[in-house]
VOGU-3710 file (C-alpha; in Angstrom, 3 decimals, decimal comma):
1> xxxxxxxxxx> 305,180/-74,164/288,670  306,491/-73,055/285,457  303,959/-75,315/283,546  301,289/-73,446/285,870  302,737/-69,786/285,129  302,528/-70,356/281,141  298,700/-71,455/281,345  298,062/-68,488/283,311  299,934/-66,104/281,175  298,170/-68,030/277,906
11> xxxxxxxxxx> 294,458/-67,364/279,128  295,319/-63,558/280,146  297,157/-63,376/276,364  293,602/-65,032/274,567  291,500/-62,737/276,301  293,068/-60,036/275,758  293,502/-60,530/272,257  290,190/-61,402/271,874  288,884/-57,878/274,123  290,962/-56,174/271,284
21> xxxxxxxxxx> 289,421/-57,912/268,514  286,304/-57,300/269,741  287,047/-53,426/270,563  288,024/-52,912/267,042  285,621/-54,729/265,120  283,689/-52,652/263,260  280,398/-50,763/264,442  276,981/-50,022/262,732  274,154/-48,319/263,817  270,978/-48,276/262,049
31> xxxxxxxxxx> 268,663/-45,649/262,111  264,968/-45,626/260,471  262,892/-42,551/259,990  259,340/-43,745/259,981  257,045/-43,341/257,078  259,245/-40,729/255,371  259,024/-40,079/251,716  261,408/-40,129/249,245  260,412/-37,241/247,379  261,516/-35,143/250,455
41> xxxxxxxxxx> 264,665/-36,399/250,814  265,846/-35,688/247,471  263,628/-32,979/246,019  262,709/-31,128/249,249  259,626/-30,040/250,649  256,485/-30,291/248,126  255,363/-26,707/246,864  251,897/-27,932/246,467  251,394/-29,874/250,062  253,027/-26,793/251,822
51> xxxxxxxxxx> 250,783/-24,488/249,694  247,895/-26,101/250,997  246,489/-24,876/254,236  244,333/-28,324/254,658  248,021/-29,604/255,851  249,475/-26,413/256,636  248,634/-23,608/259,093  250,550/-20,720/258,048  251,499/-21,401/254,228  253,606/-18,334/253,693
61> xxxxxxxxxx> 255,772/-18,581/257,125  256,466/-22,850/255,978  257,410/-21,747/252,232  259,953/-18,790/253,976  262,156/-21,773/255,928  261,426/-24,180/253,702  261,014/-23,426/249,918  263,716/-22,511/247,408  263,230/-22,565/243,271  266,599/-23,706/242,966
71> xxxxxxxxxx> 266,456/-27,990/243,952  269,773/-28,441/245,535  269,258/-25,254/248,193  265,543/-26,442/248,763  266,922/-30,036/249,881  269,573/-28,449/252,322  266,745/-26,122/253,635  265,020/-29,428/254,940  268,056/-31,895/255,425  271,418/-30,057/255,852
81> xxxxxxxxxx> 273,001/-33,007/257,116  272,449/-35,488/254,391  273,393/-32,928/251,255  275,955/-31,247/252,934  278,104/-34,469/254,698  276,182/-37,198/253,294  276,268/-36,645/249,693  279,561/-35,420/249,618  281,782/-38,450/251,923  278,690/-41,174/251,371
91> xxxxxxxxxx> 275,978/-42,767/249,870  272,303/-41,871/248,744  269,924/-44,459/247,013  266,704/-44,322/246,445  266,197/-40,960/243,598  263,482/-42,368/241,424  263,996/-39,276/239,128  266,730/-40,724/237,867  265,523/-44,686/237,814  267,848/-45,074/240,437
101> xxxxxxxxxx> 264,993/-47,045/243,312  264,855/-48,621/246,574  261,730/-50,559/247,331  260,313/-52,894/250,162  259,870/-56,350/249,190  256,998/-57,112/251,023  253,154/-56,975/249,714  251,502/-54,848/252,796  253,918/-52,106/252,674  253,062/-50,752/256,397
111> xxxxxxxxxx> 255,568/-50,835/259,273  255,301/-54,318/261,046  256,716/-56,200/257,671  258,271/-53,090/256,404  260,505/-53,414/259,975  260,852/-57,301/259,591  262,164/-56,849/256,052  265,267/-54,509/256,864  265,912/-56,700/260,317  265,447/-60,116/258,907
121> xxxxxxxxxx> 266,526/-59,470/256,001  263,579/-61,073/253,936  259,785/-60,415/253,247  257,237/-62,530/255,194  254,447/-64,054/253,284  252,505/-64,168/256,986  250,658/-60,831/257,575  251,469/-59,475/260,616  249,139/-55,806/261,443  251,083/-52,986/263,270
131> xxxxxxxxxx> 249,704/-54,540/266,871  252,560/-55,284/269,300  252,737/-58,997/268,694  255,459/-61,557/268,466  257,726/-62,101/265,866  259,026/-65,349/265,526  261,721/-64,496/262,157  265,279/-64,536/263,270  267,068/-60,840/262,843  270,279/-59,667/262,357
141> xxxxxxxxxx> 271,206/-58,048/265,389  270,333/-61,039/267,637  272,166/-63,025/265,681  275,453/-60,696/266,173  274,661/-60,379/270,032  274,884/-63,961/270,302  278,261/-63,874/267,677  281,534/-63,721/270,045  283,124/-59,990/268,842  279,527/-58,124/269,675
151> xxxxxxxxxx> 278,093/-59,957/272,113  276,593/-57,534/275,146  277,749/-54,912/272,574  274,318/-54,527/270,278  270,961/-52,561/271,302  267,720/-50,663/270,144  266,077/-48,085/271,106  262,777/-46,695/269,189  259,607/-44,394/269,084  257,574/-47,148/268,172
161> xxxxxxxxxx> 256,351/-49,364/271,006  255,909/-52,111/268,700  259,875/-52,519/267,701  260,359/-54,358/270,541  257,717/-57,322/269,446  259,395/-57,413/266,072  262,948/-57,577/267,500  261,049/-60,430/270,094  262,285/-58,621/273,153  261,491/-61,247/275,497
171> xxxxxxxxxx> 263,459/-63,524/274,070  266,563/-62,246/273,037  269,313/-61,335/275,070  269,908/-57,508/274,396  268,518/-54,397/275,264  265,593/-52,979/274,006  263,852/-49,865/274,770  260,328/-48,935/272,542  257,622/-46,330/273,028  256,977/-44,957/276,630
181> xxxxxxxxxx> 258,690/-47,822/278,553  260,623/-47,014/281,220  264,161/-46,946/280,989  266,592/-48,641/283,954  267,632/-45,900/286,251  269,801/-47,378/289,125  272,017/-44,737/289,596  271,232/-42,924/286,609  270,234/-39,666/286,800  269,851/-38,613/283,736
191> xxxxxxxxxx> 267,423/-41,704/283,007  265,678/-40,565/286,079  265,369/-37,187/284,360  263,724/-38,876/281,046  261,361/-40,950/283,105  260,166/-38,094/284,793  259,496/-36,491/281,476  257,946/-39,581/280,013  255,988/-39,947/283,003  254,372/-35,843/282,242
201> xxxxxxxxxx> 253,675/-36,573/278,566  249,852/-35,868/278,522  249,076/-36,756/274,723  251,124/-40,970/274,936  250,441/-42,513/271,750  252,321/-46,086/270,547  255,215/-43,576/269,096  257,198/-41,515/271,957  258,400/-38,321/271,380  261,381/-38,542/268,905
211> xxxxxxxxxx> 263,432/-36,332/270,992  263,196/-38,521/274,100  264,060/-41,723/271,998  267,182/-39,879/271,107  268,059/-38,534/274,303  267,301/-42,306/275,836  269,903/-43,701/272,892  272,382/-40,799/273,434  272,745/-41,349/277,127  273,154/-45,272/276,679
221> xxxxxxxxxx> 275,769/-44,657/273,698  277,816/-42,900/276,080  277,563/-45,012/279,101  277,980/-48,144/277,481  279,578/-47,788/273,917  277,171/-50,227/271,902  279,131/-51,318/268,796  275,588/-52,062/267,057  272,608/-49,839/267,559  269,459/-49,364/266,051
231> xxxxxxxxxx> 267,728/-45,887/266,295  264,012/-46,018/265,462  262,305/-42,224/265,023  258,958/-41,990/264,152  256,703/-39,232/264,675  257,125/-38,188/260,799  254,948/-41,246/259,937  252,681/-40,051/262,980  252,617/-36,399/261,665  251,755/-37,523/258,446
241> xxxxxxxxxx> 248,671/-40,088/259,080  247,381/-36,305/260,670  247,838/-34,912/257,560  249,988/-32,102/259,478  252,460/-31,430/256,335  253,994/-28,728/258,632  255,165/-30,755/261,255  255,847/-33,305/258,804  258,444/-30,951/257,426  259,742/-30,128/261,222
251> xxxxxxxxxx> 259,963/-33,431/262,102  262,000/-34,725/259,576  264,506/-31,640/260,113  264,715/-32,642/263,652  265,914/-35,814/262,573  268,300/-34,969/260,078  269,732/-32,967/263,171  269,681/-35,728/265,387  271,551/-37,522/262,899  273,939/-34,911/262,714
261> xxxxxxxxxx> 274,961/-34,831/266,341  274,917/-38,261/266,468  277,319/-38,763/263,498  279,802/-36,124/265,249  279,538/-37,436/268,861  280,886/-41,142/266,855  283,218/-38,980/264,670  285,106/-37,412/267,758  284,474/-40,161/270,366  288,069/-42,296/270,186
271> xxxxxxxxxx> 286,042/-45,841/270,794  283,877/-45,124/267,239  285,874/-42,337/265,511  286,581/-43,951/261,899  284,670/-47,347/262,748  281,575/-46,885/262,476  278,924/-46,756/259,938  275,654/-45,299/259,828  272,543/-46,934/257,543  269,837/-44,431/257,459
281> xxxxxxxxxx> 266,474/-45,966/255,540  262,630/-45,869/256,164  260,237/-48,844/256,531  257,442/-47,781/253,768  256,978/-45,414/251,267  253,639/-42,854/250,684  251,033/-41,600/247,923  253,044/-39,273/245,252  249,657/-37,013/245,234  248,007/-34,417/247,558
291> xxxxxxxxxx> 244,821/-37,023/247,898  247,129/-39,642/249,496  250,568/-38,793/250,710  249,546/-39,010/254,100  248,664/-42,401/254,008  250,276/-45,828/252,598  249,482/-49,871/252,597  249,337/-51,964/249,526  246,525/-50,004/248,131  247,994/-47,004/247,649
301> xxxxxxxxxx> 250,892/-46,296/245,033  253,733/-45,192/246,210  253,676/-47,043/249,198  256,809/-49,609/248,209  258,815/-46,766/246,684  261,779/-45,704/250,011  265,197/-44,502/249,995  268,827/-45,321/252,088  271,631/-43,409/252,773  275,023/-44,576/254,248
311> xxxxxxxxxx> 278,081/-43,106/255,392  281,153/-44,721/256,671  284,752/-45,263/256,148  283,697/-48,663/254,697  281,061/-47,570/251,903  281,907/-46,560/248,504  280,967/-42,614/248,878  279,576/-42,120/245,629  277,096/-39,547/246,674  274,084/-39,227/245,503
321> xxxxxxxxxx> 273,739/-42,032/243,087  271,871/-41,269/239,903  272,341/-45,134/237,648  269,362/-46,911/237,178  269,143/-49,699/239,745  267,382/-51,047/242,169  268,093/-52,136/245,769  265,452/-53,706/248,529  265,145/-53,262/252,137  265,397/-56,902/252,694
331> xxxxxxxxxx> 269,163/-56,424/251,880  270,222/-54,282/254,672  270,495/-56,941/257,133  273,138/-58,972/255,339  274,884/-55,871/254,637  274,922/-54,917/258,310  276,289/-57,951/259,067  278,658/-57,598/256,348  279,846/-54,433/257,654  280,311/-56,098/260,943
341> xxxxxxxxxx> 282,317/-58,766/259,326  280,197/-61,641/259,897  277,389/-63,704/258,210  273,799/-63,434/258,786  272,068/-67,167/258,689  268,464/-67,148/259,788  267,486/-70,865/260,609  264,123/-70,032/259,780  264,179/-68,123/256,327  266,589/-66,922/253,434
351> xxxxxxxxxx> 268,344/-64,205/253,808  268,438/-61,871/250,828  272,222/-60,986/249,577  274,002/-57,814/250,671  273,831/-54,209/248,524  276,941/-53,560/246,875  278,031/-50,697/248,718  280,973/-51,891/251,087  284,571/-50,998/250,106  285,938/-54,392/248,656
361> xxxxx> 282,809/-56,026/250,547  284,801/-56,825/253,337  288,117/-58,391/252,531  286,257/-59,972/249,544  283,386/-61,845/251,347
//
């Protein structure tokens, strides 16, 4: 009886040990905004694109909310959230003005490898167009669903209906939510409510309204408490290919707001508050001129040149960081799963090495 009592009381002791190892591993979410430049982020909006009423409608009212002489006001006008919080308690790479760069790896620079490069963590030869097909490279946040500590504890949610081919939905074990899918209501009412409002949308593309990705991701986060998330917004890129600089402009203030709620909801939520980091990055760069910023591929320069920012109790906050270097998107994925404490291995590819952002990178890793 006794022998019986201490087996019982040693499973109850390893799982709970192991429920409180996994509650305070670390968290990560990653969040891409699609197709945005890195001249916005760190000089603000252009003078000459917003002067231009090919991509603008009312060029005067734009320049009143959105143009400054002096640099620093001009790139709070547009992005409050990243040079007020983020540049002060994190990290910002990517400022080419001061040979400080951030690149994609890959040749095609579009979104299907640009996507595959910051979630497998390496740049695939194979070209695979922006069409919602398979993608048979193994990513980093499968790989830490199927790990022990996050396991049921990692999802995605994007604009893009093609993230969930690239993540290879159907085979992996985690939830997934792209483009106008419908989300799982049971006895959810406020998924009932977005479905509704999906449903309405008279003008579906393959990118939802960035809004409703959010609000789908919000409602999740706080139902479920994902300890690894990926937020995909992407009606900047969508905006831009329209040559719409306005709502280019809008678009990527919405998001820096998004951002911003997010980051306090995870800041003043007890299950996240001081564990969790956020890696903000885009998938491909744009032209530098007014003849081709709205578009990008391999053919246009400009197109490989993006940006990151982080924030976190676990990166270095450096601020904006103005060394010359160079980082690739290919090593995010390692450094997510450095952040979560473990070790991305792909079975089917390399995996490129992780920035050197963390604090200590991780108990020394």
């Amino acid at each position: 009886m006794k022998k019986y009592f201490f087996s019982i009381t040693l499973v109850f002791s390893i799982l709970f040990v192991s429920a409180q190892k996994a509650s305070e591993a670390p968290n990560v979410f990653i969040i891409t905004i699609d197709g945005y430049r890195w001249q916005e982020v760190f000089r603000g909006a252009d003078l000459l694109l917003m002067s231009d009423q090919k991509f603008v409608k009312d060029t005067n009212l734009i320049k009143e909310q959105f143009w400054s002489d002096d640099e620093l006001e001009r790139k709070k006008m547009l992005m409050p959230f990243f040079w007020n919080v983020i540049a002060k308690r994190g990290l910002l790479l990517g400022n080419r003005d001061f040979g400080n760069k951030v690149a994609v790896s890959n040749f095609y620079k579009i979104s299907y490898p640009g996507y595959n490069e910051i979630l497998t963590g390496f740049a695939d030869k194979k070209f695979i167009a922006n069409l919602p097909l398979r993608n048979y490279n193994s990513n980093v946040l499968d790989y830490l669903n199927k790990s022990e500590t996050y396991a049921g504890k990692v999802a995605a949610f994007s604009s893009w209906n093609v993230i969930p081919y690239i993540l290879d939905e159907k085979h992996n074990n985690f939830t997934v939510n792209g483009g106008y899918e419908a989300l799982e209501e049971d006895q959810d009412s406020l998924n009932v409510l977005i479905n509704a409002v999906q449903s309405k949308v008279n003008d579906k593309s393959h990118t939802r309204k960035d809004l409703l990705t959010y609000a789908s991701a919000k409602n999740y986060i706080e139902l479920n408490h994902p300890k690894v998330l990926f937020l995909g917004l992407g009606e900047t890129d969508d905006f831009a290919h329209k040559k719409q600089y306005d709502q280019y402009l809008y678009k990527a203030k919405q998001v820096d707001q998004i951002i911003s709620e997010l980051w306090y909801y995870v800041q003043t939520d007890p299950f996240y508050k001081n564990n969790t980091t956020f890696i903000i990055t885009t998938d491909h760069g744009r032209g530098s001129k007014s003849s081709n910023w709205s578009t990008h591929g391999f053919w246009v320069k400009g197109s490989g040149e993006t940006w990151m920012a982080m924030i976190g109790n676990n990166i270095i906050n450096n601020g904006e960081m103005k060394n010359k270097d160079i980082a690739y998107l290919k090593q995010i994925a390692s450094t997510i799963s450095l952040l979560a404490d473990e070790n991305f291995e792909a079975e089917d590819h390399t995996v490129a090495r992780p920035l050197a952002v963390v604090k200590d990178q991780i108990k020394n890793n």
